[in-house]
N, C-alpha and C positions, 0 to 999 in steps of 0.2 A: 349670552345671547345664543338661542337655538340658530342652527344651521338647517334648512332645509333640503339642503342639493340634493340628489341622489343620479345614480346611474343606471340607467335603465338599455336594452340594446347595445350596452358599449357605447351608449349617448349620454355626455353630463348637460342633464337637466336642473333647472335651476330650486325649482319644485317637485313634486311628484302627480302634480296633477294636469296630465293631457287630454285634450279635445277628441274627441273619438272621431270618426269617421260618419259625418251626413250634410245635410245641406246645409250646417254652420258654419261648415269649413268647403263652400265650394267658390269662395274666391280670395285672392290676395287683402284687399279690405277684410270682411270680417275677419282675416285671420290676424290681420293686425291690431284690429281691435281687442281680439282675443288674448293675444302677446298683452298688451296694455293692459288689458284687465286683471292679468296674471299669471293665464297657461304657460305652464311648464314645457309646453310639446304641443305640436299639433297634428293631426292625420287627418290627411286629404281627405274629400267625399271621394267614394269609390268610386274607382271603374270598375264597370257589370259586362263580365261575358257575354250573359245573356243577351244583354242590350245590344252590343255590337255583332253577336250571331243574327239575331232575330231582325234586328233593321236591315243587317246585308242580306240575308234570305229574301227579306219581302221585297229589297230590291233588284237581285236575283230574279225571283221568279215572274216581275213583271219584262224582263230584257226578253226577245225574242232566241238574237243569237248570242250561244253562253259566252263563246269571247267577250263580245259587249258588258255583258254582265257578271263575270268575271272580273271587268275591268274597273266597275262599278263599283264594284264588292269591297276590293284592293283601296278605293279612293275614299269612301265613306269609310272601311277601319281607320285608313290613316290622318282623316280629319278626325275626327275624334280623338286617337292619339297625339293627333299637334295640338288638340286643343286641351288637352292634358297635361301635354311638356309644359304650356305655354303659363296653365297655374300653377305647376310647380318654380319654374321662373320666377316668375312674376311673387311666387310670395315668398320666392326667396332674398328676394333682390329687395324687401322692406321689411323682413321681421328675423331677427335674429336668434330667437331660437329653433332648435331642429325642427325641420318640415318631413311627416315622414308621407309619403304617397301610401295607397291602396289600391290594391286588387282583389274583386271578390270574382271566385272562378270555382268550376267545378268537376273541370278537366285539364290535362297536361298538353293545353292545346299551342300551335306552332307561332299565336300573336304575345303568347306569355315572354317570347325573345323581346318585346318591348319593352323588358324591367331594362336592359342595357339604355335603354334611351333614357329613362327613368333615373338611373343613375346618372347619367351626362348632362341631365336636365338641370341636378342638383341636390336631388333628394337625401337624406342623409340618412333615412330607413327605409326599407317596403317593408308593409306589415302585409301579409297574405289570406282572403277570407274562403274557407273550403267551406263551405255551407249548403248541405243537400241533404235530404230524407232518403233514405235507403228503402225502397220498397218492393225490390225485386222479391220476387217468388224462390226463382232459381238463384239467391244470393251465395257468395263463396267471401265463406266467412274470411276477416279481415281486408276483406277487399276496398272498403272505406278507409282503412288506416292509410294502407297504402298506398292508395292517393296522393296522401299529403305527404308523402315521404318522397314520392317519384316527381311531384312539382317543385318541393324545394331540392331536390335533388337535381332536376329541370332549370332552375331560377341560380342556384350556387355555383353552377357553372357560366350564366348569363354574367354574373355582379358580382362586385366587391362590398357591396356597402353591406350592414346587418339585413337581418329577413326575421322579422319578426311573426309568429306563426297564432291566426287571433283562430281559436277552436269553437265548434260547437257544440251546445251541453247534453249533444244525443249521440256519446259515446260511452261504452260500457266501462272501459278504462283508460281514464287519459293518463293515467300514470305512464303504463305500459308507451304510449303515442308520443309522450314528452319524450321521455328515456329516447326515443327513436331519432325524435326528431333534433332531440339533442347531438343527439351520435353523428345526424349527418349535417352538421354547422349553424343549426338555427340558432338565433343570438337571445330570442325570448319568447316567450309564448304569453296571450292574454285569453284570460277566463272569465265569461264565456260571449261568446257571437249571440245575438236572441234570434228566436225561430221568429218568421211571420206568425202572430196569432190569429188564428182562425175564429171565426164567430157564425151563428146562423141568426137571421133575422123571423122570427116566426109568425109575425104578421104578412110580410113578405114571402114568406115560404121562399127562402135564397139567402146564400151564403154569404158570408159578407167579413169584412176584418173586424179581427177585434183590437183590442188597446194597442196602440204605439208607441207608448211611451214603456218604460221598463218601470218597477214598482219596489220598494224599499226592501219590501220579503224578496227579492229575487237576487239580492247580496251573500244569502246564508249559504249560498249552492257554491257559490265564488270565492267565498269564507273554506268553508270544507275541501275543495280543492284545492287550494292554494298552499293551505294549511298544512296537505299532506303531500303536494307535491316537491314544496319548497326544502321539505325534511328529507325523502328521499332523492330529489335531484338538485341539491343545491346549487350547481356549476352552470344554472341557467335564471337568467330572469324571469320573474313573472308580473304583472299586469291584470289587477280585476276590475272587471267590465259589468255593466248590470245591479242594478240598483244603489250605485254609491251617490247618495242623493244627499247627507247631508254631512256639515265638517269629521262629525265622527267616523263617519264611515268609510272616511280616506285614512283616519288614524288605524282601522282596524283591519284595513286588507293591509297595512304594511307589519301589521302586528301579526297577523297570520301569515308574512311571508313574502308581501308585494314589494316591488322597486317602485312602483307607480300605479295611480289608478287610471283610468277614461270612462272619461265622465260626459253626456250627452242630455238624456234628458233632462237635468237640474238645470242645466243654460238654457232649453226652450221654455223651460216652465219660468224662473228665475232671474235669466238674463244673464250676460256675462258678469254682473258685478256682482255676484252670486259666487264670485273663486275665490276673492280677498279671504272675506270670511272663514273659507277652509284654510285658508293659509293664516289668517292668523288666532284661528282655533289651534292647530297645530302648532305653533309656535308657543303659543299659552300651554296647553300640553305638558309640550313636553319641556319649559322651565318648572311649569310644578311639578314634573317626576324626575327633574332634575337630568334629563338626557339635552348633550349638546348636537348631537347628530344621529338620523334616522340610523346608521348602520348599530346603534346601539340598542334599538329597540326592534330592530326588523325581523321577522319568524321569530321572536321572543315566546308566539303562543302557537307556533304552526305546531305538529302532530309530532312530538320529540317517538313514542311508543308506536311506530306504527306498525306493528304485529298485531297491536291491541285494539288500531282502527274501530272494526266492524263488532268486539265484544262490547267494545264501549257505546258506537253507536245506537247496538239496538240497546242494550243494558239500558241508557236515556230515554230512548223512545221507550223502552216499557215503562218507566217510572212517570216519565211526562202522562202516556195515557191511563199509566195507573190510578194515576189522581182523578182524571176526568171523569162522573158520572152522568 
């Protein structure tokens, strides 16, 4: 009988497949549901920086006198962070496996001390999201890594619990950024965050979004990284994020090297009972390859040669387009 456990964060999970971070998981109920249907894990919808800058500003700048609105300021961050503790509570106190909270942020800013609270609350990870376009002119190169090194450097001194570190896929080397962020106590990193997609409406002449949801090709990037991360920095977990949409495709990021996937759009499209199936794909798996637990097949195909990386790379990509006329 196949085992599914796996550990992920320094968290034993009962599966390898967690709820990602969005409006499926912004209350205790569906996260219980969630739990019921089969998630291995869950992470919280995030909290957004931006959103508790930008509503205290705009309340801010309608206050005459700035004490006043100061004071304002102070009173709206901290209802939104009670009303934060108060889901992590709450869906701790009905679902038993790990609840991990979220933060999407984009500076080392002084409200980030509310991971302390986040830990007291109950949470049993922060996953952290540094998600930004770099578009300075006068940019000083590595300045983006650095970031995520000084907030979990920031955060490690807040908390005890793990800090899991979710990246975005517009870095030139995440290798280099894991190795980093390794060094200074992150417990796992997931690949990768998706960018807002941009779209133009050309009837409307105006810009407008494109697709929200993640899309099956958008797994190969996550595949690739994983693949060569997990070879050179084994002593850290990893996590792929981005188009793992059907059962196979949870077999295959732990095959290139994953502890676990997160998985999002396949439950809006799907429905929670859309995870059995991955679970007992997996289970079917791996009795016909005759593995009784994932640590037996896990980076079984991650990048063993990675000197060879980028000769191999392109060497494929010539031969793929070679064929094409």
């Amino acid at each position: 009988m196949s085992d599914l456990k796996t550990t992920f964060a320094g968290l034993k999970l009962k599966n390898p497949v967690i709820i990602s971070s969005s409006g499926l998981t912004n209350s205790a109920q569906k996260n219980k549901r969630l739990e019921e249907s089969g998630a291995g894990a869950i992470v919280l919808k995030s909290l957004f920086e931006e959103q508790i800058t930008l509503e205290a500003n705009q309340m801010h700048d309608s206050i005459y006198y700035p004490e006043g609105g100061d004071y304002l300021m102070a009173a709206l961050r901290q209802h939104k962070l009670s009303d934060y503790l108060y889901l992590i509570k709450e869906s701790k106190a009905i679902c038993k496996i790990p609840i991990i909270a979220s933060i999407n942020c984009y500076t080392d800013s002084e409200w980030i001390k509310f991971a302390k609270e986040i830990e007291q609350a109950g949470a049993d990870a922060l996953e952290i999201n540094i998600l930004s376009l770099q578009t300075e002119v006068q940019y000083e190169w590595g300045a983006f890594e650095m970031k995520h090194i000084q907030i979990l450097s920031h955060l490690k001194k807040q908390i005890n619990i793990p800090i899991i570190m979710k990246l975005g896929n517009n870095l030139t080397n995440p290798i280099a950024l894991i190795n980093q962020l390794y060094a200074n106590g992150a417990a796992a990193v997931v690949l990768f965050n998706r960018l807002y997609q941009p779209d133009i409406d050309i009837d409307k002449v105006a810009q407008t979004a494109g697709p929200v949801f993640s899309h099956n090709s958008d797994l190969g990037n996550s595949l690739r990284w994983i693949g060569i991360a997990s070879a050179q920095i084994p002593q850290i977990d990893y996590a792929a994020s981005g188009g793992v949409h059907t059962p196979k495709d949870v077999v295959k990021a732990l095959l290139a090297g994953a502890s676990a996937v997160e998985i999002c759009t396949s439950i809006y499209q799907n429905g929670a009972e859309s995870i059995k199936p991955m679970l007992t794909f997996m289970s079917t798996w791996m009795n016909d390859k005759g593995y009784e637990r994932i640590s037996q097949f896990k980076g079984k195909l991650n990048v063993k040669d990675v000197k060879g990386t980028n000769t191999f790379e392109r060497t494929q990509f010539l031969k793929y387009y070679g064929t094409k006329e």
